[in-house]
N, CA, C and O atoms as a DFTB+ gen file, in Angstrom:
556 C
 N C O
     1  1       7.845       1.852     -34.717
     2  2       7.124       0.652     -34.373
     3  2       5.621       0.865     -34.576
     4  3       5.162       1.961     -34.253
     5  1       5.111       0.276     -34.892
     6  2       3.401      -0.109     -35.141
     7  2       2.843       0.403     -33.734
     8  3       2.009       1.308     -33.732
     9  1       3.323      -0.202     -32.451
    10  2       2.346       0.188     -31.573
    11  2       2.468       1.735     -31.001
    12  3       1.725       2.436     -30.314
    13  1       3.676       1.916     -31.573
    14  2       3.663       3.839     -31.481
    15  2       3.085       4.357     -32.076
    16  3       2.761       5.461     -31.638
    17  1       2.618       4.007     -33.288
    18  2       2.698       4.846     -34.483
    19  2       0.492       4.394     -33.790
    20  3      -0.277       5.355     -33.821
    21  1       0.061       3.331     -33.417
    22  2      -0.896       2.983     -33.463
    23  2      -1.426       4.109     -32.143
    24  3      -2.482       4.740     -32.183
    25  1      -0.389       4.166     -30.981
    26  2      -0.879       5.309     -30.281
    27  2      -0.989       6.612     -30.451
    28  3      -1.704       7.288     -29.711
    29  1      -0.366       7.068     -31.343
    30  2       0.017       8.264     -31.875
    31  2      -1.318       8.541     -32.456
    32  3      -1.871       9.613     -32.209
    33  1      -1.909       7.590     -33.261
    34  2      -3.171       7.898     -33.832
    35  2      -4.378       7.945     -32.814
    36  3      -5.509       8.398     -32.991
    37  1      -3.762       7.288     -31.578
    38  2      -5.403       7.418     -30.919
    39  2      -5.177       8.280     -30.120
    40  3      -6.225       8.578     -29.547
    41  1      -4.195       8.947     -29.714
    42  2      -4.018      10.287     -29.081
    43  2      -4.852      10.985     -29.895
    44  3      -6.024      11.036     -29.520
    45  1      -4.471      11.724     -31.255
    46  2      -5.011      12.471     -32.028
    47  2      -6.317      12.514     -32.216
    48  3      -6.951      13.567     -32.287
    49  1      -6.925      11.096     -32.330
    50  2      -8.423      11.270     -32.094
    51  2      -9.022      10.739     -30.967
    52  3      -9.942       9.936     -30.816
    53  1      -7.986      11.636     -29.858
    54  2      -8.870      11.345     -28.603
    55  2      -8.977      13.549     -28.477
    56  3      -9.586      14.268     -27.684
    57  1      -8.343      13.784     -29.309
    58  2      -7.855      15.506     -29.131
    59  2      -6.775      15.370     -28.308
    60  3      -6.899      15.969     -27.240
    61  1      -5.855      14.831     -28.450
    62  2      -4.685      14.954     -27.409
    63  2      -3.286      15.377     -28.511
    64  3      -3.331      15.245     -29.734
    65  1      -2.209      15.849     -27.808
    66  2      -1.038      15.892     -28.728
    67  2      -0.345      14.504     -28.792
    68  3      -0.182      13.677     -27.895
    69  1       0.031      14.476     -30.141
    70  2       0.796      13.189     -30.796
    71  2       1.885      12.232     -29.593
    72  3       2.081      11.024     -29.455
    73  1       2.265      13.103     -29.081
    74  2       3.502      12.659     -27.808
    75  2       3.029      13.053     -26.502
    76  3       2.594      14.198     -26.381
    77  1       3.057      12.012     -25.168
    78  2       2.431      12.374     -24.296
    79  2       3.345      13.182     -23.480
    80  3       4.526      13.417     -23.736
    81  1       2.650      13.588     -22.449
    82  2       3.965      14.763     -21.807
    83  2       3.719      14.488     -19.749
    84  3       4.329      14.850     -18.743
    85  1       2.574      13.725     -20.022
    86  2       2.211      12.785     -18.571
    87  2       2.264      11.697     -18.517
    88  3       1.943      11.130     -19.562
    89  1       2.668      10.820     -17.364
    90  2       2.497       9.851     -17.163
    91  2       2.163       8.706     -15.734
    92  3       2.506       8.954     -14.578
    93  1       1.859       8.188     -15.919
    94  2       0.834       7.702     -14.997
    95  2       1.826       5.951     -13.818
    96  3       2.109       5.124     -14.685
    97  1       2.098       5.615     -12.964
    98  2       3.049       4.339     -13.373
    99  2       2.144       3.376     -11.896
   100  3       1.748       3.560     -10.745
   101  1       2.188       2.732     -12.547
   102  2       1.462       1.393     -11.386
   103  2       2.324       0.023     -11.791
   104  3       2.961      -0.191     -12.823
   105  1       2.060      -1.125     -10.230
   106  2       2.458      -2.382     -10.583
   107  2       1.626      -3.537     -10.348
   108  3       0.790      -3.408      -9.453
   109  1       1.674      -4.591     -10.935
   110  2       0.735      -5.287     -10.936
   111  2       1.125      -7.007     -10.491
   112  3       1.261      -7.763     -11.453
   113  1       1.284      -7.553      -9.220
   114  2       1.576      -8.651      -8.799
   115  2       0.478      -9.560      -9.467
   116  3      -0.741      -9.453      -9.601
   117  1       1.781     -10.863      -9.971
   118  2       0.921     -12.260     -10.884
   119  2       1.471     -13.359     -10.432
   120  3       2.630     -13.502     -10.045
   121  1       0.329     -14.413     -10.504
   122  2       0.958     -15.776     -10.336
   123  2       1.623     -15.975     -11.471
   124  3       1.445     -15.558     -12.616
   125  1       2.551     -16.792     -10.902
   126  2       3.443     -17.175     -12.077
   127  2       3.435     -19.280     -11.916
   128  3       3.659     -19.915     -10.886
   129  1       3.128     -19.804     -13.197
   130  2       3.133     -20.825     -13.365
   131  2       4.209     -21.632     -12.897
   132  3       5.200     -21.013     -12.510
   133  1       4.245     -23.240     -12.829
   134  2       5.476     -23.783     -11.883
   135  2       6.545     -23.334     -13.241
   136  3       7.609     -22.843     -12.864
   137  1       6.426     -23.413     -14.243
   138  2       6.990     -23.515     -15.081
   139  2       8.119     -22.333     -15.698
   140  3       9.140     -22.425     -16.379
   141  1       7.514     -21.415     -15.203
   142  2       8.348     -20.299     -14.781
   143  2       9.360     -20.131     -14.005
   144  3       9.088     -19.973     -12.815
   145  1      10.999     -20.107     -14.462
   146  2      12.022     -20.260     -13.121
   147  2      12.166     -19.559     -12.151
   148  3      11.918     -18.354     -12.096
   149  1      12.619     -20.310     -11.208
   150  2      12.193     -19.705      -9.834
   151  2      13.247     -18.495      -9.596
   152  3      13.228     -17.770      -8.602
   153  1      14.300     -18.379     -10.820
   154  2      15.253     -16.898     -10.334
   155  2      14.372     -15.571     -11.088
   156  3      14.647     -14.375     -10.996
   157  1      13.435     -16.096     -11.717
   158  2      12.443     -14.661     -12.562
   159  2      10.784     -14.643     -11.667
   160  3       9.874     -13.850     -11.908
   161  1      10.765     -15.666     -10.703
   162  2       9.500     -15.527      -9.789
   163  2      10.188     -14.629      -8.435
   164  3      11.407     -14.480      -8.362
   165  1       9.176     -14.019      -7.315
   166  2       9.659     -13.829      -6.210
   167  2       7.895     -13.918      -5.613
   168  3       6.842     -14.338      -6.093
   169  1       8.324     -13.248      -4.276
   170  2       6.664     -13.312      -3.285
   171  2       6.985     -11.864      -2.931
   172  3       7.979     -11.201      -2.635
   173  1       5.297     -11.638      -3.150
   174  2       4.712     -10.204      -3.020
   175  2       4.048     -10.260      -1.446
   176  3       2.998     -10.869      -1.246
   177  1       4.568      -9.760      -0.670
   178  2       4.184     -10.520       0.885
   179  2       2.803      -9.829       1.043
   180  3       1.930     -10.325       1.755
   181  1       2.604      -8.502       0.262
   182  2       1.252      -7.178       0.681
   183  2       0.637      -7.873      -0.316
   184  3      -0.515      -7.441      -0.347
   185  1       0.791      -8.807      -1.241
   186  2      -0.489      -9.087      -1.823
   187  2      -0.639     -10.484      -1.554
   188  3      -1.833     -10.777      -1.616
   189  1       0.414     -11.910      -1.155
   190  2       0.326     -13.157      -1.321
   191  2       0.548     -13.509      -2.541
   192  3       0.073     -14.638      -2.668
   193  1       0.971     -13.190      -3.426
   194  2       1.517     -13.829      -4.664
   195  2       2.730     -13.942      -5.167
   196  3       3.531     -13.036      -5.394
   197  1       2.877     -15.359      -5.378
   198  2       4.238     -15.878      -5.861
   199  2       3.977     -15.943      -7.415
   200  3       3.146     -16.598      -8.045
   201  1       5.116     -14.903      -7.909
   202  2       5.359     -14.699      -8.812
   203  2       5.679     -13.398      -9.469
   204  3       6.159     -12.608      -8.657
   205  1       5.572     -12.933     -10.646
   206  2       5.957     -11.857     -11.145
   207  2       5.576     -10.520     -11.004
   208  3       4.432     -10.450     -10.556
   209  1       5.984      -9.653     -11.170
   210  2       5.417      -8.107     -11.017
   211  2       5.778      -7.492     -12.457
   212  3       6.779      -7.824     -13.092
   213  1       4.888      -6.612     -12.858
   214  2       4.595      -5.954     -14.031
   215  2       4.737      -4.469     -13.621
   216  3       3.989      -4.058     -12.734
   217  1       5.491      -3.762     -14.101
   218  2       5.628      -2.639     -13.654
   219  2       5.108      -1.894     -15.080
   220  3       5.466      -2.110     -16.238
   221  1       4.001      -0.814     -14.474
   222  2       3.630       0.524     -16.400
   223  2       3.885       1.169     -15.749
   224  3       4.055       1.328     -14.540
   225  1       3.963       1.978     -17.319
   226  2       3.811       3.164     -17.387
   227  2       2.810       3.967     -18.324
   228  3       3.288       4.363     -19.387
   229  1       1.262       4.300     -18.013
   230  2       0.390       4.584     -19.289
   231  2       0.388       6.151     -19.418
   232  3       0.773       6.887     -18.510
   233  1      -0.205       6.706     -20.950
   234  2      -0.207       8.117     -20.759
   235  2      -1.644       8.518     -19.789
   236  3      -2.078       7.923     -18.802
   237  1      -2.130       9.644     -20.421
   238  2      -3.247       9.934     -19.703
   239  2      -4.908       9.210     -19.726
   240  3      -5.859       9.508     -19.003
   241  1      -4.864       8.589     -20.385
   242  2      -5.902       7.969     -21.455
   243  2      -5.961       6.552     -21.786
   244  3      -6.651       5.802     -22.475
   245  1      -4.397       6.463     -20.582
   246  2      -4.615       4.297     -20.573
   247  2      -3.714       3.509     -21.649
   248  3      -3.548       2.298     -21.795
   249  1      -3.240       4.501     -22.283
   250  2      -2.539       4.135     -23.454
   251  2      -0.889       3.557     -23.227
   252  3      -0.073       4.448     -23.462
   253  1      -0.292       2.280     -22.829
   254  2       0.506       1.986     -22.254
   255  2       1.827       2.698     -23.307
   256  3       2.029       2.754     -24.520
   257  1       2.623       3.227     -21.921
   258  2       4.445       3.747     -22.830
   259  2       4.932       2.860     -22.527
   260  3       5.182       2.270     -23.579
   261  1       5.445       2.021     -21.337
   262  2       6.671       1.007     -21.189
   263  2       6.214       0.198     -20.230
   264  3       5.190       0.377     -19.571
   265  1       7.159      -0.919     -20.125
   266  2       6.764      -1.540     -18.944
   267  2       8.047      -2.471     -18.929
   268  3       8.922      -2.694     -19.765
   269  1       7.752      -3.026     -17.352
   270  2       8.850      -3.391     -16.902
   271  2       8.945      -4.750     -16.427
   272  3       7.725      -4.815     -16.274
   273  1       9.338      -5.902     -16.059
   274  2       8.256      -7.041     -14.923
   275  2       9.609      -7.557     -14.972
   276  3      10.503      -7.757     -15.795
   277  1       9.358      -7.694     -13.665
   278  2      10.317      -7.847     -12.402
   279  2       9.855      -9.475     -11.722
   280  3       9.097     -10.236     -12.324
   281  1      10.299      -9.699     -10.768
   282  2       9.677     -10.562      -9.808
   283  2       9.020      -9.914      -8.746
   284  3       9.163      -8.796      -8.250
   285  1       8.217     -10.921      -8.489
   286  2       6.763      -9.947      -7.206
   287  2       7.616      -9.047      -6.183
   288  3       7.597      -7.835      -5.968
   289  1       8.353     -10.070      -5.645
   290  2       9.482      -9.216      -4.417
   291  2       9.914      -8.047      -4.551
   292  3      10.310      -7.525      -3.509
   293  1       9.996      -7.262      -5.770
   294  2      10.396      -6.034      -5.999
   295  2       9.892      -5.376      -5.786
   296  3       8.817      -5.410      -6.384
   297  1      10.070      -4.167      -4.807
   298  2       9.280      -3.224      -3.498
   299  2       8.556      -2.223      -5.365
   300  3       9.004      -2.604      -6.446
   301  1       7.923      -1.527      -5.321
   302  2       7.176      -0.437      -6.355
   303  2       8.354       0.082      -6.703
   304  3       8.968      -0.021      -7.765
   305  1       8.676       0.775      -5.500
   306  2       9.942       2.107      -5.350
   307  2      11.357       1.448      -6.253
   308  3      12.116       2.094      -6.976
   309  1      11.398       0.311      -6.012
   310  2      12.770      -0.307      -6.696
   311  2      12.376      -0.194      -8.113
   312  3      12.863       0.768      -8.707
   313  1      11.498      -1.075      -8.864
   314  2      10.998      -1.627      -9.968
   315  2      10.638       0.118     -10.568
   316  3      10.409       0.127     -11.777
   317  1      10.567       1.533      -9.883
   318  2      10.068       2.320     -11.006
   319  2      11.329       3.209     -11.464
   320  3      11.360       4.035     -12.377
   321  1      12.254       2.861     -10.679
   322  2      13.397       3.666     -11.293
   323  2      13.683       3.101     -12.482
   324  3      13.357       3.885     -13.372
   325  1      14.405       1.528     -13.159
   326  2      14.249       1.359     -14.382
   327  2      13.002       1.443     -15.175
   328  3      13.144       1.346     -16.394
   329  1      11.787       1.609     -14.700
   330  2      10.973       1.960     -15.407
   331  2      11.082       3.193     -15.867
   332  3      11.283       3.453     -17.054
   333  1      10.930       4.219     -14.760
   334  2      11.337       5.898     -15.270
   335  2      12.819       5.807     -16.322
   336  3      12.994       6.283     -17.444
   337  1      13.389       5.313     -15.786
   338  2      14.386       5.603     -16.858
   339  2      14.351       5.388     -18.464
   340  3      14.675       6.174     -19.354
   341  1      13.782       3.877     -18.554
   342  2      13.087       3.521     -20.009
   343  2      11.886       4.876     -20.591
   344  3      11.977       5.536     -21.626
   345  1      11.198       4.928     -19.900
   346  2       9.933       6.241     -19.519
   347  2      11.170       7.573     -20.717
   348  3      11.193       7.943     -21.891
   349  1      11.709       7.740     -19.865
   350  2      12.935       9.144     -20.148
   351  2      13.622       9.127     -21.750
   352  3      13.804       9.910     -22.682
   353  1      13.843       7.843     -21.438
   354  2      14.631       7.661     -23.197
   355  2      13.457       7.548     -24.280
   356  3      13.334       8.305     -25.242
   357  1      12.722       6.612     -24.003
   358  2      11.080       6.747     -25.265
   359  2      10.323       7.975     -25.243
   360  3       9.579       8.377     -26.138
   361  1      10.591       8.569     -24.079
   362  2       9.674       9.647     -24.218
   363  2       9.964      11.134     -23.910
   364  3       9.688      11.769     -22.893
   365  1      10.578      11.524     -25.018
   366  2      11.591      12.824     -24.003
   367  2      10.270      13.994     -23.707
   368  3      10.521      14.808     -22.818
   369  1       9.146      14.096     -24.267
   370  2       8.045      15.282     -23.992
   371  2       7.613      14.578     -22.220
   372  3       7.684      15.451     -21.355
   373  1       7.295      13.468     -21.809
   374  2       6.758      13.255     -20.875
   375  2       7.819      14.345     -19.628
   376  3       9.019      14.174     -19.412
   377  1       6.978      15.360     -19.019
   378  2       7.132      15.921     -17.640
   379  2       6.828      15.436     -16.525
   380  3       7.586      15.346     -15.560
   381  1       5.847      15.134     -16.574
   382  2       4.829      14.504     -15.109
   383  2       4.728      13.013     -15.180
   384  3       4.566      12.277     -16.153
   385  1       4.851      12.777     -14.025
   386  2       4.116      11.199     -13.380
   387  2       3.922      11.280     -12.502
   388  3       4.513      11.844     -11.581
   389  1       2.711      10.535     -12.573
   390  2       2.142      10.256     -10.915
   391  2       1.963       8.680     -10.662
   392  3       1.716       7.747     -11.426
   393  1       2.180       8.760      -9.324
   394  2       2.346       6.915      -8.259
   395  2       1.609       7.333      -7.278
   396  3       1.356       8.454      -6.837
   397  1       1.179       5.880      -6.887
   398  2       0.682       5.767      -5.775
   399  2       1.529       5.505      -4.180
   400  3       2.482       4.755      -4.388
   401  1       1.467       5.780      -3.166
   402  2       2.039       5.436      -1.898
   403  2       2.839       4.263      -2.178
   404  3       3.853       4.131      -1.492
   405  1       2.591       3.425      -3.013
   406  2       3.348       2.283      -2.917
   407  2       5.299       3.086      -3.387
   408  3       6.450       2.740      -3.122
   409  1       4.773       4.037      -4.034
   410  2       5.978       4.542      -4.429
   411  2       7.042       5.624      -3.505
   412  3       7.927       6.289      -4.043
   413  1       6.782       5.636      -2.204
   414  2       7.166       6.284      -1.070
   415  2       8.674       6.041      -1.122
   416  3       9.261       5.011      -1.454
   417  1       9.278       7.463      -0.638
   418  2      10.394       6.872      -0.434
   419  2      11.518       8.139      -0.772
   420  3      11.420       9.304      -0.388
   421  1      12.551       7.573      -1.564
   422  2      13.610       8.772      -2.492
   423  2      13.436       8.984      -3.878
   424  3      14.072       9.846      -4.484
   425  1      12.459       8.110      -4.502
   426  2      12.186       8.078      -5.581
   427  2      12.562       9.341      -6.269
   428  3      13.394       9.582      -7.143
   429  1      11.851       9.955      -5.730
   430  2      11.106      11.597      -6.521
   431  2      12.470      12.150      -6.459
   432  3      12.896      12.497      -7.560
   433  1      13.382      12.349      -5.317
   434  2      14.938      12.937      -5.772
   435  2      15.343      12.257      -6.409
   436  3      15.805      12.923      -7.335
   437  1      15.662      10.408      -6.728
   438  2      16.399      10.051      -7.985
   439  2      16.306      10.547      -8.984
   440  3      17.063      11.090      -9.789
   441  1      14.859      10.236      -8.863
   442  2      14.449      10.288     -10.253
   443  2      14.830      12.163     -11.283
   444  3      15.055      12.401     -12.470
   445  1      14.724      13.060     -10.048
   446  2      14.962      14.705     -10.181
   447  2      16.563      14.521     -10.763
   448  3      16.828      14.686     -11.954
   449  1      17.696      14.113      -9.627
   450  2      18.892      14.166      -9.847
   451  2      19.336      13.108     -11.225
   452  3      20.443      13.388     -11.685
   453  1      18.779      12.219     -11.757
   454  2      19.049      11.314     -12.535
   455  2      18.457      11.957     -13.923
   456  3      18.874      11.434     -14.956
   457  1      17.814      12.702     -14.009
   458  2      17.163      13.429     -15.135
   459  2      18.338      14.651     -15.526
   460  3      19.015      14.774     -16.547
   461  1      18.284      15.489     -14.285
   462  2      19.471      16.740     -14.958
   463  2      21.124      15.852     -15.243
   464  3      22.002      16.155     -16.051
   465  1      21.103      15.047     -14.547
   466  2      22.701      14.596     -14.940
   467  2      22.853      13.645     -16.292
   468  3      23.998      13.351     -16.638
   469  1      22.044      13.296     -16.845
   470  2      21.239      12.520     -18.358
   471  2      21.054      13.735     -19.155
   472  3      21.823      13.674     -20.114
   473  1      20.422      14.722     -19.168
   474  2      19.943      15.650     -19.910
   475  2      19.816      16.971     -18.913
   476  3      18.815      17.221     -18.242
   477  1      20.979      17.736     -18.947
   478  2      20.458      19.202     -18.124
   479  2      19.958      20.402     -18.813
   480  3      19.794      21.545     -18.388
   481  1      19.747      19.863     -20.014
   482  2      18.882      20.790     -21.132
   483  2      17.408      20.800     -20.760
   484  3      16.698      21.803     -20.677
   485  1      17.009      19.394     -20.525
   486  2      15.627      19.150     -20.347
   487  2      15.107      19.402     -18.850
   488  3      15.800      19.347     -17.834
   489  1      13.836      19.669     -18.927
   490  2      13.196      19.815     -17.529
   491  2      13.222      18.235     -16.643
   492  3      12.822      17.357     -17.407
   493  1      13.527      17.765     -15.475
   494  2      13.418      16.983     -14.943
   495  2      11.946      16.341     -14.421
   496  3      11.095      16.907     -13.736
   497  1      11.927      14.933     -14.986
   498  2      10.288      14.725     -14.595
   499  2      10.072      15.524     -12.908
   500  3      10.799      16.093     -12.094
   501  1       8.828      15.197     -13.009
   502  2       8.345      16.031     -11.598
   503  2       6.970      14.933     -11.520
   504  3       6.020      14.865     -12.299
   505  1       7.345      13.849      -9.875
   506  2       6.887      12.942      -9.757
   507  2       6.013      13.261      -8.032
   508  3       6.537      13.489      -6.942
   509  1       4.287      13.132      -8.476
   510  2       3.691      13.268      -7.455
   511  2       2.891      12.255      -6.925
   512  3       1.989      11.931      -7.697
   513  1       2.916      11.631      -5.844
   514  2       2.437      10.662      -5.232
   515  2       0.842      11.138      -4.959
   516  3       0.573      12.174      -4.351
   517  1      -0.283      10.120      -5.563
   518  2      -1.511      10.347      -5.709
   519  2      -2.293       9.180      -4.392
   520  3      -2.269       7.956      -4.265
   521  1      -2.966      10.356      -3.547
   522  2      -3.164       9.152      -2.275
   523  2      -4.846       8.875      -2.281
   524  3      -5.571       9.852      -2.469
   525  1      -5.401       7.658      -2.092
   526  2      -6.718       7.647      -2.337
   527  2      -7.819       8.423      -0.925
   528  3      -7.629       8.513       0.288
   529  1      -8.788       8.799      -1.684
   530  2      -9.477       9.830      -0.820
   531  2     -10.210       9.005       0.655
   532  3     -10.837       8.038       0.224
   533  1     -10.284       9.053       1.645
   534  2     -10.617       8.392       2.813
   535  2     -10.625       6.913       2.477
   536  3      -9.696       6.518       1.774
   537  1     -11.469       6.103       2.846
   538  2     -11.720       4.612       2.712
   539  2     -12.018       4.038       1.579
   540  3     -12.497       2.904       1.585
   541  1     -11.759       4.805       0.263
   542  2     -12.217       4.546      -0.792
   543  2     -11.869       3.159      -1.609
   544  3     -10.701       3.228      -1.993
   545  1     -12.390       2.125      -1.939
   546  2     -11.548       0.597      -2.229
   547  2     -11.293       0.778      -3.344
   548  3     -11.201      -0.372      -3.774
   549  1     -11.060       1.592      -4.345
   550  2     -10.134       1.557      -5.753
   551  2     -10.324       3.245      -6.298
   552  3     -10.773       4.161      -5.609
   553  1      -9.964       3.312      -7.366
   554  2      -9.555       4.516      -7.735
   555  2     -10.934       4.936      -8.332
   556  3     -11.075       6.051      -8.834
């Protein structure tokens, strides 16, 4: 695909290797227009928005691998397991990801046990929850 082949090149001239081997995953609650059906909208109660959720996954450098979008209602923790999993099949070098608290939970064993029973050749991602430093309002 073009937009691989288009990241592939800006890895390289960022000095990075061709295939990423980290990854990064956040979600992003949206209004969603009336027009949008109401079985692909939900409500994000921690943010107030009715409508959709966007689930990434970028490498180190912002460069988006997959993504997912859900309806708002979908807790982080739910919405990143099919994400990791898409994550797993496009990207067999990716080892690492990191989430934020929103991603609390069992995640990190699914995601461990769902990797060796898919591939027990390969190393199982290894997923660390990144918490912001005291009162800090964004990253």
């Amino acid at each position: 695909m073009m937009h691989d082949e288009l990241r592939r090149q800006c890895r390289i001239a960022a000095g990075r290797r061709p295939e990423p081997t980290a990854a990064i995953i956040d979600s992003q609650s949206v209004k969603a227009a009336e027009t949008v059906s109401k079985n692909s909208r939900g409500f994000d109660a921690g943010k107030k928005v009715q409508g959709r959720k966007r689930h990434i996954a970028v490498d180190t450098i912002g460069l988006l691998l997959t993504v997912l979008v859900t309806a708002a209602g979908v807790q982080d923790r739910d919405g990143a397991r099919p994400l990791l999993w898409n994550l797993r099949k496009a990207f067999r070098t990716v080892q690492q990801a990191w989430a934020d608290s929103g991603y609390a939970g069992k995640l990190v064993t699914w995601a461990k046990k769902q990797a060796q029973a898919q591939a027990p050749d390969r190393p199982a991602h290894r997923i660390a929850q990144v918490h912001r430093a005291g009162r800090a309002a964004g990253w």
